[in-house]
N, C-alpha and C positions, 0 to 999 in steps of 0.2 A: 504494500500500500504506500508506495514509496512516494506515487503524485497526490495522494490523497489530501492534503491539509491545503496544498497545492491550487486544485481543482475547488476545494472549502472557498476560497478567497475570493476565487474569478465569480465561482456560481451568488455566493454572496454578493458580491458588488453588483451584478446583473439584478438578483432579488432586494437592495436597496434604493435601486433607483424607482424613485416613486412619480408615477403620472395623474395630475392632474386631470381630471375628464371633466368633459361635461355633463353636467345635471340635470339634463331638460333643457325645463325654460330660467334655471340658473345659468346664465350664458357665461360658463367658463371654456378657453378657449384650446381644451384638449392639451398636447404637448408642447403648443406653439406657445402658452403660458407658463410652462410648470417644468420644471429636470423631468423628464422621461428615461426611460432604459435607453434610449438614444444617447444620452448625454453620461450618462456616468457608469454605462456596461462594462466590466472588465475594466475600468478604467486606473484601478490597482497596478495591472500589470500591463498598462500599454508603456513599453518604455522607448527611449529617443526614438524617432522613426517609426516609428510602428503604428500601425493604422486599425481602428474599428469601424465595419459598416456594418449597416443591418436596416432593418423596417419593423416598424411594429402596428400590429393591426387593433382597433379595440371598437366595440359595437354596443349599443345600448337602445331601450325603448324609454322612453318616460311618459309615464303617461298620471300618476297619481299627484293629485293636486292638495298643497300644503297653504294654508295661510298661518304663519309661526310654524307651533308644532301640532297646531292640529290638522289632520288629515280631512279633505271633503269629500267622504267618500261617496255620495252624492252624486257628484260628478257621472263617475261612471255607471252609478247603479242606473244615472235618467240619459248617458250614453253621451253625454256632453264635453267629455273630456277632453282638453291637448294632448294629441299622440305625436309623439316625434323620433324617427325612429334617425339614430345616427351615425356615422359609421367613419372614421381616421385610419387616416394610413401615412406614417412617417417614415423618411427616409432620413438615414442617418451617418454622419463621419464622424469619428473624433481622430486624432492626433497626439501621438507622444512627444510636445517639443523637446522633454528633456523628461527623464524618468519620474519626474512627480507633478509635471505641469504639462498640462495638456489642453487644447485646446476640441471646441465641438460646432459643428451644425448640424441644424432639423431643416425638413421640407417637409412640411404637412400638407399634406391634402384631406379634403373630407367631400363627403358626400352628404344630404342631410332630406329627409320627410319630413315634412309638417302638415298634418290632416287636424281639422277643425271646424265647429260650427260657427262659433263668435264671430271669425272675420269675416264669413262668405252668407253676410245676412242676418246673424244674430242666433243667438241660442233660444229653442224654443222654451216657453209657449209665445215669448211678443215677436220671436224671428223667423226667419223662412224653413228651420229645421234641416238644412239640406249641408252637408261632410262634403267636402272637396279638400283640396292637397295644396298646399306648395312646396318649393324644393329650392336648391341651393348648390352648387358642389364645386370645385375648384381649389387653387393655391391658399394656404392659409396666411396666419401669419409666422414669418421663419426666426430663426432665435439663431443666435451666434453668441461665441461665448470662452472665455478661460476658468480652469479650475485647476487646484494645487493641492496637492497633498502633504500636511502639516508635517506629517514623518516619512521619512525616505522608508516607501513599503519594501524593501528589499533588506530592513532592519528590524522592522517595528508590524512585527504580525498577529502581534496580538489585540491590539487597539489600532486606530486612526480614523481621522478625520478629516474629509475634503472641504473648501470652500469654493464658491464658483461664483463668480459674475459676470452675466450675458447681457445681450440686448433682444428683443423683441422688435421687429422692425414691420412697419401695418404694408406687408404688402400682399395681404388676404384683403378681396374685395370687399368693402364694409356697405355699401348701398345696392345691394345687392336683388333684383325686383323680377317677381313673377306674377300669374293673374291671379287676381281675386274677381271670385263671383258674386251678383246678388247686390253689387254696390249702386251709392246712388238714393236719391231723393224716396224715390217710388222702386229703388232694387230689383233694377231693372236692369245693370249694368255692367260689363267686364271690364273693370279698370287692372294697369299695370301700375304696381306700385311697388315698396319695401318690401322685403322678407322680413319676420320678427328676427328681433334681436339677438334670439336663442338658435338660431342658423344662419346668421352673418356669418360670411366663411374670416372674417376680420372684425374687429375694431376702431382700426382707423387707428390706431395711437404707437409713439413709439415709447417701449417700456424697459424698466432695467428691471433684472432678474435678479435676484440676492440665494444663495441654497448653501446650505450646511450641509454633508453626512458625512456621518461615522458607524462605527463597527469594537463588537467586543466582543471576543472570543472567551468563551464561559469553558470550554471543552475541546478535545478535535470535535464533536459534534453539533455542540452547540453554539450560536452566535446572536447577539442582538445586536441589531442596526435600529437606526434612526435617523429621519430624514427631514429637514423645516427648508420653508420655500416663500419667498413672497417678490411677488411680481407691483413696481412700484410704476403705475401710469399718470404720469404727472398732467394729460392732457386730459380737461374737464368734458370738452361735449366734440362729438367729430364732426357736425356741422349737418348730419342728414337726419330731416326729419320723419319721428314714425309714422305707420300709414296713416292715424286719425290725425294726424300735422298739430299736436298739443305740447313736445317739445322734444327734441335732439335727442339723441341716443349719449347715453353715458361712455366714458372709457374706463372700466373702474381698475381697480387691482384687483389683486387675487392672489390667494395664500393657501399654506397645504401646509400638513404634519403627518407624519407617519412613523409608528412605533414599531417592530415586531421581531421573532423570533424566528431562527432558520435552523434547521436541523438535517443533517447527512445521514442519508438511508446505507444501507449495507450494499445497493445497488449501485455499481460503479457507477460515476457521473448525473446517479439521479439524489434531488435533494429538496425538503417538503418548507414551506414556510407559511405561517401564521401571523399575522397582525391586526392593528388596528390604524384607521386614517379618517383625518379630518379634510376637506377642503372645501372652497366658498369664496363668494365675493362678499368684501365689507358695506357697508351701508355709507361708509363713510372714508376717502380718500389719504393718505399719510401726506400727501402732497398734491397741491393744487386743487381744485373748486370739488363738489363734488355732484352738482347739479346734474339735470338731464334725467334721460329714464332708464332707469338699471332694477334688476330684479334681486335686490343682495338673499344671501341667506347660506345653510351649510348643509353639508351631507355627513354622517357619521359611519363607518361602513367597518364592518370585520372581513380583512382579507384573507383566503388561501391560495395558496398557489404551488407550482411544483417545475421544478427545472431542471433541465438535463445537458451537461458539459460534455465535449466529443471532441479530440484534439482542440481543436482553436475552433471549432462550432458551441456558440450556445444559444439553448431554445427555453422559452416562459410561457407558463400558462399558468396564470391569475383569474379568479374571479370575486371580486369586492363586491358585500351583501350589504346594502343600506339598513343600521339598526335604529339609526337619525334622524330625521328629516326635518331643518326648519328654513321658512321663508321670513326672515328678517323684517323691519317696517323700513322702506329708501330712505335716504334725505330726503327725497322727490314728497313720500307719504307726509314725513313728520312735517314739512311746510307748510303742507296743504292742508293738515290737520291744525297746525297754527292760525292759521290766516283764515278756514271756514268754522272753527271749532267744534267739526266732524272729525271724532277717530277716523282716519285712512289706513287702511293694511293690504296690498296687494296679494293674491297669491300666484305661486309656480306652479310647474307640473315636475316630479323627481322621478329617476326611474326606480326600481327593487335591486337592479343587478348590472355588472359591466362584466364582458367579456372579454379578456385582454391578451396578445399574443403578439410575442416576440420573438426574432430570430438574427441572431449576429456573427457575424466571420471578421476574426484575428488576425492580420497578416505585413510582411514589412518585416524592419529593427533587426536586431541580430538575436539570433536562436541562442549563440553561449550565455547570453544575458538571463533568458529564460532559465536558462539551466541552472544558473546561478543564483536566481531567485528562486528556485527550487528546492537547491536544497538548502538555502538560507532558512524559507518558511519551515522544513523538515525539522532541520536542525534546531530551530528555536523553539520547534515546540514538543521534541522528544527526550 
């Protein structure tokens, strides 16, 4: 079991990197927001020169609608719900510039459904009753980025901690418009207009990414990692207005935490992991205005997942269970609730589950190196 503690590290680092998704009609903006397995896969052992690519797929429905944390279940018992079924696919590099500092890019693409009665004439009994679709798909927004590792991992196998700071850059379409039915005076109408906000394949804003993780090795078996993320968008509104024209779309942040535990099975290269994760948009901005219309609120989810290392091939399969759900009040509600001294509380729609699937190849730098960290990690911890 000579690569074993070896193979411990890589598969770890793969199962620490934590992805931000989106929640429905919480419009966060999938990987193009948040460290994905793109950004920090194996990134222990990419040393000078040596290259990681890969794609990660992940797929959700949302359809149950939250005002706080109460659920309206309602909704779908009278069939009136937001279903949005969504679906990412990221393309990814990182870069060993020097054995502890590396750098990354994402290319996200998405695909996105949105089926509903509200917009296409109103929810019955005062609307037309009638489900029609909009859709959305193309380039998201792309992230670029450095991250360093605090201890040189070819010493320090038992602990460490990365830091990263990237950029976000809006070049996912953010006004994004297909047809609505039933519009109009007497609803009568096909108008072209916005997509909601919750399948803009962008934002519009360019944001900095802030991400911490680390790792602690309890055993050769066992390891806890931990992962905090917050995406800081200094721009207050992108300038397009939503379809009822009542005000701008927000650019909010967005922040993630992830706790958990990973444990090496007796099966070569296979290894099980357990968590828990928070993530969400705030109600309220760390920088610059926070106006516009944004849907803040969080998801609380228990992860499992399971991954399997194969020379310089590794593969993830996650699926995070929502045990959380709450829809926050905007800044957008609390104003309006000042100014008309009517409580305001918007609700979303959240999904039950994501399905998440990753796949990455190692190649580049020099192989003695590898070997050398090999049996560095061996040795320090026999």
């Amino acid at each position: 079991m000579r690569n074993t503690y070896f193979y411990l590290i890589i598969i770890l680092c793969f199962t620490i990197s934590t992805q931000v998704y989106s929640q429905g009609c919480v419009a966060i903006r999938g990987s193009s927001c948040a460290a994905g397995n793109s950004i920090f896969s194996q990134n222990i052992n990419l040393t000078k020169g040596e290259f990681l690519a890969g794609t990660g797929f992940r797929y959700f429905k949302s359809f149950r609608h939250f005002r706080g944390t109460h659920e309206e279940e309602e909704r779908v018992a009278l069939g009136t719900e937001v279903i949005n079924h969504s679906t990412f696919l990221d393309f990814f590099t990182n870069y060993g510039i020097t054995d502890r500092l590396y750098a990354y890019t994402i290319i996200p693409v998405l695909f996105h459904k949105r089926s509903s009665m509200y917009e296409h004439g109103g929810n019955p009994p005062n609307g037309l009753g009638e489900r029609h679709e909009t859709s959305s798909s193309g380039l998201s927004d792309i992230r670029l980025g450095l991250g360093y590792w605090l201890w040189d991992p070819m010493e320090h196998a038992k602990f460490n901690y990365a830091v990263s700071l990237g950029v976000k850059l809006p070049t996912g379409k953010y006004d994004y418009t297909d047809t609505f039915y039933n519009q109009g005076p007497e609803r009568d109408q096909d108008r072209e207009a916005v997509v909601d906000q919750s399948i803009q394949p962008g934002d519009g804003g360019t944001g900095i990414g802030i991400d911490v993780q680390g790792y602690h090795a309890l055993s050769n078996s066992f390891f806890l990692n931990v992962n905090l993320f917050y995406l800081i968008n200094p721009k207050e509104t992108n300038g397009v207005l939503t379809r009822n024209g009542n005000s701008e779309f927000s650019v909010p942040d967005q922040y993630a935490a992830r706790l958990g535990a990973f444990y090496n099975t007796k099966l070569q290269g296979f290894s099980l992991y357990l968590g828990g994760r928070i993530e969400g948009i705030p109600s309220e901005d760390l920088i610059g205005g926070s106006a516009g219309y944004r849907r803040p609120g969080y998801a609380v989810s228990i992860e499992p997942g399971v991954n399997y290392t194969r020379s310089r091939y590794n593969i993830n399969l996650s699926v995070p269970v929502a045990v959380a759900r709450n829809r926050t009040q905007s800044y957008q509600d609390k104003v309006r609730t000042i100014e008309t001294g009517e409580y305001r509380h918007g609700d979303a729609a959240f999904a039950d589950y994501l399905i998440s699937f990753s796949i990455s190849y190692r190649f580049g730098g020099h192989s003695m190196k590898h070997m050398e960290m090999n049996n560095n990690l061996n040795l320090d911890h026999n």
